[in-house]
N, C-alpha and C positions, 0 to 999 in steps of 0.2 A: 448632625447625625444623631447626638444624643439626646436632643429637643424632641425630634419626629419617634426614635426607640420610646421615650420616656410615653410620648401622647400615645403610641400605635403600638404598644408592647405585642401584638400578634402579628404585626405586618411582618415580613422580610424587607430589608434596607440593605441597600449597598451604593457606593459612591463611584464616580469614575476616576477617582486621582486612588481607590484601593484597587481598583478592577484592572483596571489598565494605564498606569501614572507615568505616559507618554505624551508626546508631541503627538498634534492631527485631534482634529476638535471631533470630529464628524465619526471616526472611527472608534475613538472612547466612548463617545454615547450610546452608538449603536452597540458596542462590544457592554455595555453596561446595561443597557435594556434588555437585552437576549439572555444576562447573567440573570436580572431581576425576574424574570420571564419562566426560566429554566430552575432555579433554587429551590425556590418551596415545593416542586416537587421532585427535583432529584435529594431533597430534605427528609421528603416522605420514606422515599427508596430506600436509602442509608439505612436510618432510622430502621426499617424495617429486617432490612438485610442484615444489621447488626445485632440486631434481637435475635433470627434467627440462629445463626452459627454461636453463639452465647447459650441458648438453648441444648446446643449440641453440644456442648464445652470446651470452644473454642475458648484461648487463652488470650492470643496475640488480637491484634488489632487488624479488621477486615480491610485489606487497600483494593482500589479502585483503579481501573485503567483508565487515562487524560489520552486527551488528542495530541500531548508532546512526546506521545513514545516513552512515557512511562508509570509509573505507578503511586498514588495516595492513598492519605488514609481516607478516611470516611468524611473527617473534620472540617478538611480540608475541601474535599467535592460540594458538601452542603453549604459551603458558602461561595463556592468556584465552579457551579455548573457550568460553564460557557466551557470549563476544560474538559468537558465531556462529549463537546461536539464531536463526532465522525469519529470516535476513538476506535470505532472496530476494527476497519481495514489498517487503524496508523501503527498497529503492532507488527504490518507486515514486515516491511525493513529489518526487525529486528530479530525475527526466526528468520528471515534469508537469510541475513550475516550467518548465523549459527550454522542455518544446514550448508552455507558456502564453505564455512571455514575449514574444513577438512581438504579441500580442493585446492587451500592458497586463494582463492578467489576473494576480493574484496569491492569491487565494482560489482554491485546489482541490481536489476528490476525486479523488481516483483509485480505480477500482475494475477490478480485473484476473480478469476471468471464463474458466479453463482450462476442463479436463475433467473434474476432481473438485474444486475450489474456487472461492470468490471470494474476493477481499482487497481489502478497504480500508483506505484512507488517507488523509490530510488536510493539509494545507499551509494555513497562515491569515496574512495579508501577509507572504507570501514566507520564512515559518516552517515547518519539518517540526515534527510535532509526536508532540515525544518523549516518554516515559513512564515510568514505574520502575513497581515492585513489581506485574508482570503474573503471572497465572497461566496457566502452559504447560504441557501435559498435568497436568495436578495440582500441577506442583513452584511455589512461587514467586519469580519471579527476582525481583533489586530493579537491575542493574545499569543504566541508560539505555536505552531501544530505541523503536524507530520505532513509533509506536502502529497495530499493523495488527489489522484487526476479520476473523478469518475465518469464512468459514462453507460448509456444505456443500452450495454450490452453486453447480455446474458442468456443461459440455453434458452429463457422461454420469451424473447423477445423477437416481438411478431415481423417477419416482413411481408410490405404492402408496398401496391402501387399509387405516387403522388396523385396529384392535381396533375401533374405533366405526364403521366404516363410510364414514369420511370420508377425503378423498382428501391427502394429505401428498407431497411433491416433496424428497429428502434425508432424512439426510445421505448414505446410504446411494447406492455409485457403481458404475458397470457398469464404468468405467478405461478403459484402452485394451484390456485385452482381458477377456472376449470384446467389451465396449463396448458401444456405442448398438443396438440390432436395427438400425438402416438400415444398420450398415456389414458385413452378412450376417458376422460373421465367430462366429457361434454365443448370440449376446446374445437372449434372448424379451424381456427386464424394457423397458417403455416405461421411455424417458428425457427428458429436457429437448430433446436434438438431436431426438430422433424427434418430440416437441409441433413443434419449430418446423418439422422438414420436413412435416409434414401442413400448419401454417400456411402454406407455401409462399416461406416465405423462404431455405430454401437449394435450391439448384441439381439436379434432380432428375437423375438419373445420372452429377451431378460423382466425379471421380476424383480421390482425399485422396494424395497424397503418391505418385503411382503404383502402386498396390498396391490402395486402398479404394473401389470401387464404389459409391456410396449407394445404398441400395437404398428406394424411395419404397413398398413395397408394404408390406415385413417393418416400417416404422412404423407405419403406419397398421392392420395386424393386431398388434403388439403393445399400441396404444393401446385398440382394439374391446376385444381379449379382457380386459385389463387393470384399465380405465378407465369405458369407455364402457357397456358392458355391463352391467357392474356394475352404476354409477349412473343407468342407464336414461340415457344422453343420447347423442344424435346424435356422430359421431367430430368433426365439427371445433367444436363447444363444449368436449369432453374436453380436446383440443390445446391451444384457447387456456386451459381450467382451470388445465392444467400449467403455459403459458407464464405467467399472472396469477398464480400463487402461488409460482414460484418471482419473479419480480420485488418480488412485499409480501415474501418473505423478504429477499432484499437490500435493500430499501428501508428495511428493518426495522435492518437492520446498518448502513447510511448514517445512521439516526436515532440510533447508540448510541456513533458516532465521532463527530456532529456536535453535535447537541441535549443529549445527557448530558454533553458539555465546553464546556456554554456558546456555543455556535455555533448560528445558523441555514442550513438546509443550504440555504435560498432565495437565501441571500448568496456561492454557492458553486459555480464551473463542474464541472464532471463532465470527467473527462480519460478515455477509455476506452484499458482494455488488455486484451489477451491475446484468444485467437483466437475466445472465442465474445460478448463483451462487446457488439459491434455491433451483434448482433440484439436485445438487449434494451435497451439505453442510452437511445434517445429517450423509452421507456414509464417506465423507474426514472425519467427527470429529470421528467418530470410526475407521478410519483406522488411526489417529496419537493418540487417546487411550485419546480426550477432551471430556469430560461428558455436556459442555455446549458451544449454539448456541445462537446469537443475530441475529436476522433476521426484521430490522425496515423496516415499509411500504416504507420509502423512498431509499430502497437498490438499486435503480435503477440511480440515481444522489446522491449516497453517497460521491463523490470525491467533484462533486460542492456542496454539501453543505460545506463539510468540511474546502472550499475555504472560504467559509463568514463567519467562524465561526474562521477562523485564525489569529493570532494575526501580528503585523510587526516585522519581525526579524530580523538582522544584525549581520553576523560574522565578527569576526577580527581575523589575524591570524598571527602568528613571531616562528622564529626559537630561541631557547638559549641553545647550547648545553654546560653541564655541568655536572659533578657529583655533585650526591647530597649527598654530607657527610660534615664531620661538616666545611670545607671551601667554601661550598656552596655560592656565594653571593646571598644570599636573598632578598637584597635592590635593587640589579639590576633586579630580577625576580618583585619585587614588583610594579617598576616604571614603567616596562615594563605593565603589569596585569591593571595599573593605568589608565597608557596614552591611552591603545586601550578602556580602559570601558569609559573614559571619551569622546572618540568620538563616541561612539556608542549612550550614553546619548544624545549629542550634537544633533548627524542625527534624534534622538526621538523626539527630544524639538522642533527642527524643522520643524517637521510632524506634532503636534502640540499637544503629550502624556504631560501632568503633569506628576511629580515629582513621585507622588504616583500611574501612571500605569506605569513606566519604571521599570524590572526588568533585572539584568545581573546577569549572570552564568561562572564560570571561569574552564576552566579543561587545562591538560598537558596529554603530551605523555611521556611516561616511557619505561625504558627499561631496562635488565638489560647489564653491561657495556659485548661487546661481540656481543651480539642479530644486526639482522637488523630491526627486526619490532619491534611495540610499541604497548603499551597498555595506552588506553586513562584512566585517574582519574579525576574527579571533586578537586576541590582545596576549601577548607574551605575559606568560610569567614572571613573576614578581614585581615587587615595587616601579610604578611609570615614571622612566627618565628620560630625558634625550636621546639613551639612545633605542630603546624600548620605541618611542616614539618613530623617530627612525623607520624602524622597522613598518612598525603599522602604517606607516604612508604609501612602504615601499609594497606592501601587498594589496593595500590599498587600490592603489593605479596596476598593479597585476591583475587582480578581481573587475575592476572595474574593465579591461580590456578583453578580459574573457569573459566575460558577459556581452560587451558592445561594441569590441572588437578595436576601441581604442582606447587612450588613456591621454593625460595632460599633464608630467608629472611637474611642468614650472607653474599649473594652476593652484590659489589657495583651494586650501580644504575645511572644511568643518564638520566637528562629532557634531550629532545630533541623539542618537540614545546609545544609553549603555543594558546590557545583559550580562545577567549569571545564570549560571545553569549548576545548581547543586544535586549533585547524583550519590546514591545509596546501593551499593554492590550486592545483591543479593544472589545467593546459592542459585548456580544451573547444575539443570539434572543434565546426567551422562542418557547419552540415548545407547543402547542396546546395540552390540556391534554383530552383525550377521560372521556368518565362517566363509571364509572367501576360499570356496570351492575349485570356482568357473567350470568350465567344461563343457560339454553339450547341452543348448537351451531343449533339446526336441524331447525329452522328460515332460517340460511342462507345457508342452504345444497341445493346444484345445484343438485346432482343425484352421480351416482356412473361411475365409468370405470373398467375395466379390469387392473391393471396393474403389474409387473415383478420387484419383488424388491430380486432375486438371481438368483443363475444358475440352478438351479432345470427346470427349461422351465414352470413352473404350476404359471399361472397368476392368481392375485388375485382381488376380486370387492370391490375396493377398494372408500370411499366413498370421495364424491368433494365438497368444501367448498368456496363460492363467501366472500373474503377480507373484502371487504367493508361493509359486512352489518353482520360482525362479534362484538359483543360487549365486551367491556373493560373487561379482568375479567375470558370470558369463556378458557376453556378448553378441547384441542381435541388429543384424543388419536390417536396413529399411530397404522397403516399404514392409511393416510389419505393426501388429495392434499388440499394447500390451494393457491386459484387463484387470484390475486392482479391486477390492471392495467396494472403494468407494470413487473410482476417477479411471477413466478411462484414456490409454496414452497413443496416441497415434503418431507414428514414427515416418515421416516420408520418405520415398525415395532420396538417395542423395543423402540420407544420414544413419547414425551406427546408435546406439545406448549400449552404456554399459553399469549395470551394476554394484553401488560400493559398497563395502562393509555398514557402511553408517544407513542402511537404507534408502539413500537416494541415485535415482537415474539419472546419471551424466551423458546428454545427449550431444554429439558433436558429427559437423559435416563432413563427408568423405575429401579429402584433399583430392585435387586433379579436378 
């Protein structure tokens, strides 16, 4: 490395035993090409962005948000871009914990429905849950990242009919421009927005940002000519076709973060984000069979916040392949567990965390002796003994059965990597507690619409509720709209919202 620096002093250099200093040949290269790839100009960025806030008299040092759910400095990204893969949506886990935690809640999804995507996420007692060896546009990374499931579906993603005649919603997206047809700005292609404004859940001649007229006519003839037509069915069956198939696709991507990792998503609140999520969240939580919805006024920027509510994180990663039986060397597993938390401390002390916010976390990959893949364990506290060991075997063969529904606990086992995870506690802001009032919601009641909440075609006058001038406390039965700034909530039949001090709608189904 210092031969190639010495001749290339402009290049960027990075090696795979700094990048990713694991086992799996194919995965470190790739995860080292995408680093080399990515560097020099998330180098640029930095660089730039640190000038910037310097300028302005910024003191402290500008951090960065990574794909493991948490925060660096700058130093640290311009040689470690690969940790900035997909980091946008991977902050969501960690504002849903926040806005769950007033509720008790610690089981959640978050799923964050823009313009051209969904993302989800999963947090399981009060865990994000992280994942290695993903594949991202074809390359495969192995470094740690927040496990987000995307897919292409979002308000302005088009539906069409196949090759077969049959009607499909994604990936394919209209964007913001030309966009949905209802926002007349040159779009024909029916979209998801345009399904839901025939269902009559957004605001008919609402104005987007001051500039976007919706236009309720240019939907409903993109759906006819598009959809309806087509398939010989009446326009507001088409609509809700759209709205029901793009929901089994997400519900589909909820089954494959939740159910494929051993999880039941029944066990699991729904945390809604991003600006079109509201309209569809009550329908996704009864189609994966969750009885409870989080829906905070700020589900429109729940990623950024999430970002400043995140702590600094540092992974450190090493290979030690070994059977673990009783010649196991422990002592070398030990020093090893020792030396990476010790510089993980070091990179804290030097961001400038006290003693008492640095927290580290230790886990290994198992397997048993045979397998190619592993199963991650957290590794007990303090020094590794026998009966430390113990332990880990005994979660081991637990983890492993919840995952594959069996276990072997008279088979050998062998560590294959070790992981530290060094965390830096940084100040969360207090969010702003509302006066919990309750009382009568029809203060803030705007009027009623028509809207379509199955396939029967019989629309219901269904009544509308302005956000903002709702108080702490009330209570509003479904089928009912509630309209926010920025995110619009659709409540179905069959369910209640209510209200919390902390600004968020705690949405749950009527029992009986």
């Amino acid at each position: 490395l210092e031969m190639v620096r010495t001749a290339m002093p402009q290049a960027f250099v990075c090696a795979g035993h700094e990048i990713y200093p694991q086992v799996r040949e194919y995965t470190r290269t790739s995860t080292t090409v995408v680093n080399a790839y990515l560097s020099p100009v998330m180098a640029r960025y930095v660089q730039r962005i640190d000038a910037y806030f310097r300028e302005l008299g910024a003191r402290g040092a500008v951090r960065y948000f990574q794909s493991n759910g948490g925060l660096a400095v700058g130093e640290i990204m311009r040689e470690r871009a690969v940790n900035a893969i997909n980091s946008g949506p991977a902050s969501a886990p960690q504002a849903g914990l926040f806005i769950a935690a007033p509720f008790g809640i610690d089981n959640i999804i978050t799923v964050d429905m823009g313009g051209t995507s969904f993302d989800i996420t999963l947090a399981h007692a009060g865990q994000t849950n992280l994942n290695r060896n993903i594949d991202f546009l074809r390359h495969r990374i192995g470094v740690p990242m927040i496990h987000v499931e995307t897919l292409g579906a979002g308000g302005g993603s088009i539906a069409h009919l196949n090759t077969f005649g049959m009607l499909e919603v994604g990936p394919r997206s209209a964007g913001a421009v030309p966009g949905p047809a209802c926002y007349g700005k040159g779009g024909e292609a029916p979209t998801v927005t345009d399904a839901n404004m025939v269902l009559g859940y957004l605001q008919p001649d609402a104005v987007l940002g001051g500039s976007i007229r919706l236009d309720p006519e240019r939907a409903r003839q993109a759906i006819l000519r598009h959809v309806a037509e087509p398939l010989g069915l009446p326009l507001e069956r088409a609509a809700y076709g759209i709205s029901t198939l793009v929901n089994l696709n997400m519900a589909n991507g909820i089954r494959r973060i939740s159910i494929e990792n051993g999880h039941d998503p029944r066990d699991f609140a729904l945390v809604c984000a991003g600006g079109a999520a509201g309209m569809h969240i009550t329908a996704l939580a009864e189609e994966i069979g969750s009885c409870t919805v989080l829906v905070p006024k700020l589900a429109s920027c729940l990623c950024a916040f999430g970002q400043v509510i995140s702590d600094v994180k540092y992974h450190f990663l090493a290979s030690a392949v070994m059977r673990l039986d009783a010649q196991a060397d422990l002592a070398r597993l030990d020093a090893m567990l020792r030396d990476m938390e010790a510089r993980g401390r070091q990179l804290l002390a030097d961001d400038g965390f006290a003693p008492g916010r640095i927290h580290v976390t230790r886990k290994v990959e198992m397997r048993y002796q045979g397998q190619i893949h592993e199963c991650q364990v957290d590794v007990p506290d303090g020094p590794l003994t026998a009966a430390s060991l113990a332990q880990l075997l005994h979660d081991f063969h637990q983890r492993h059965e919840q995952l594959y529904t069996y276990s072997e606990p008279h088979n050998l086992v062998e560590l294959v990597n070790l992981e530290v995870l060094a965390t830096g506690e940084v100040d969360k802001p207090a969010l702003p507690e509302l006066a919990e009032t309750g009382g009568d919601p029809s203060a803030a009641r705007l009027g009623e619409r028509d809207m379509l909440f199955d396939d029967s075609g019989r629309y219901h006058r269904t009544p509308v509720f302005d956000g903002e001038r709702l108080q702490a406390g009330v209570t509003i039965d479904g089928p009912a709209v509630i309209q926010e700034p920025t995110t619009t909530l659709v409540i179905r039949p069959g369910w209640h919202a209510r209200l919390h001090r902390s600004g968020t709608y705690l949405l749950t189904r009527h029992s009986g």
